[in-house]
C-alpha positions as CSV (number, residue, x, y, z in Angstrom):
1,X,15.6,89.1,29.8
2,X,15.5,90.4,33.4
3,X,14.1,87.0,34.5
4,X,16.8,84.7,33.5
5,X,19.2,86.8,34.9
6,X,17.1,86.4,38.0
7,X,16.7,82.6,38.1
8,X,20.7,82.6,37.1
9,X,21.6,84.4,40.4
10,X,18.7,82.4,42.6
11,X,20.6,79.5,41.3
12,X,23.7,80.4,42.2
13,X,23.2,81.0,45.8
14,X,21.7,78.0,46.3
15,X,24.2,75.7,44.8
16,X,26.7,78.1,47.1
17,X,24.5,77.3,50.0
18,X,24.6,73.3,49.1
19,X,28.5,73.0,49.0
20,X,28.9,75.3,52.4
21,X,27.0,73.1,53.9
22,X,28.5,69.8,52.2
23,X,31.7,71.2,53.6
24,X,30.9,71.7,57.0
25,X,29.4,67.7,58.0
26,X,29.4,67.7,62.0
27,X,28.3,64.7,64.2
28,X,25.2,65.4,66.0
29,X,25.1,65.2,69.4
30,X,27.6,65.2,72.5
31,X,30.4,63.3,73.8
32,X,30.9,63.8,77.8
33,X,34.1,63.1,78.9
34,X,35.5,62.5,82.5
35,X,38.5,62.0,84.7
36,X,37.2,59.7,87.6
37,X,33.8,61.5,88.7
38,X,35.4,65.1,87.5
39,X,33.8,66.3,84.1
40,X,36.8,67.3,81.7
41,X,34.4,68.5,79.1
42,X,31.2,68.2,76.9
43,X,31.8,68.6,73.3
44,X,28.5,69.4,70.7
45,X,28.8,68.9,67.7
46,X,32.2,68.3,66.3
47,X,33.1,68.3,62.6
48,X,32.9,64.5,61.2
49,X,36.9,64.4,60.0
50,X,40.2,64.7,61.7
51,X,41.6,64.4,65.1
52,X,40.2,66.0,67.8
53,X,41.3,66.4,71.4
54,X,40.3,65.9,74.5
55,X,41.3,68.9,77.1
56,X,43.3,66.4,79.2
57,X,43.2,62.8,79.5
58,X,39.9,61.1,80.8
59,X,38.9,58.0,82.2
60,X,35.5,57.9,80.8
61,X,33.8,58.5,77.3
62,X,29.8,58.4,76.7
63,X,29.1,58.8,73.2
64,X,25.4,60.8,72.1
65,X,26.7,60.9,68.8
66,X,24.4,60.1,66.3
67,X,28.0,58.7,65.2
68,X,30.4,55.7,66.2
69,X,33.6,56.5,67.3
70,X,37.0,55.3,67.8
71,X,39.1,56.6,71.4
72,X,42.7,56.8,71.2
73,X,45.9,56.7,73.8
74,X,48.1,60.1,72.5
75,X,46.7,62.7,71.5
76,X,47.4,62.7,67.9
77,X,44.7,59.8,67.3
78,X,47.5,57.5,67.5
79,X,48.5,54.5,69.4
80,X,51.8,53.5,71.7
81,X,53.7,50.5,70.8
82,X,51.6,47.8,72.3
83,X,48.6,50.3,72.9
84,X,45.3,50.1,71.6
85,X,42.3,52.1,70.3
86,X,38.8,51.7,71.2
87,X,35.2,51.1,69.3
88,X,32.8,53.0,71.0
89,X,29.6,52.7,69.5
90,X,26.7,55.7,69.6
91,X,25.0,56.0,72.8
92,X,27.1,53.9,74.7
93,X,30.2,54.5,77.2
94,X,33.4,53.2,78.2
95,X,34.9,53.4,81.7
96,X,39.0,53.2,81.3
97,X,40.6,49.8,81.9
98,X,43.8,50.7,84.1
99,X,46.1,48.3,81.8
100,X,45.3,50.0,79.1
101,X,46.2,53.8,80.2
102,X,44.0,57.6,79.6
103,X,42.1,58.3,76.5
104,X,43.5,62.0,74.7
105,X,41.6,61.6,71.5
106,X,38.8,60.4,69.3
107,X,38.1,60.3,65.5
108,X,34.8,60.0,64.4
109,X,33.0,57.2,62.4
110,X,31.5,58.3,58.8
């Protein structure tokens, strides 16, 4: 009996293992952000959902995502009236338009 008893806790911690990982997707890679030639910040690896934040705002993105993503105006991944988000495809970059203002977020494209 000692063996099933075995195999049941071998079994265990491997299906334990699967959904910590399942709950933990990240987006491989970086994304550099800048404001004008001054680096804000690198980020590594963020988690695949929700908003995240840029430090400040920045004037350019490059995405080394393994991941698309999607640049925002406010910093809650939103829009102002009249403002607009921005597709910025993996392993690309976009250098600020003046008209339309400072990125302060991004969500990530799964």
């Amino acid at each position: 009996m000692p063996a099933p008893r075995s195999l049941a806790v071998l079994t265990g911690i491997a299906l334990l293992g699967v959904a910590l990982t399942a709950c933990d997707e990240q987006a491989l890679g970086t994304i550099d952000a800048r404001n004008g030639v001054r680096t804000v910040e690198t980020i590594s690896n963020p988690p695949v959902g929700g908003c995240h934040r840029f430090r400040e705002a920045v004037t350019h993105v490059a995405n080394h995502l393994e991941n698309d993503i999607v640049l925002h105006q406010r910093a809650d991944c939103t829009e102002p009236p009249g403002g607009q988000s921005f597709y910025l495809p993996t392993q690309t970059s976009d250098m600020v338009v003046r008209s339309t203002g400072l990125w302060r977020s991004f969500t990530i494209v799964h």
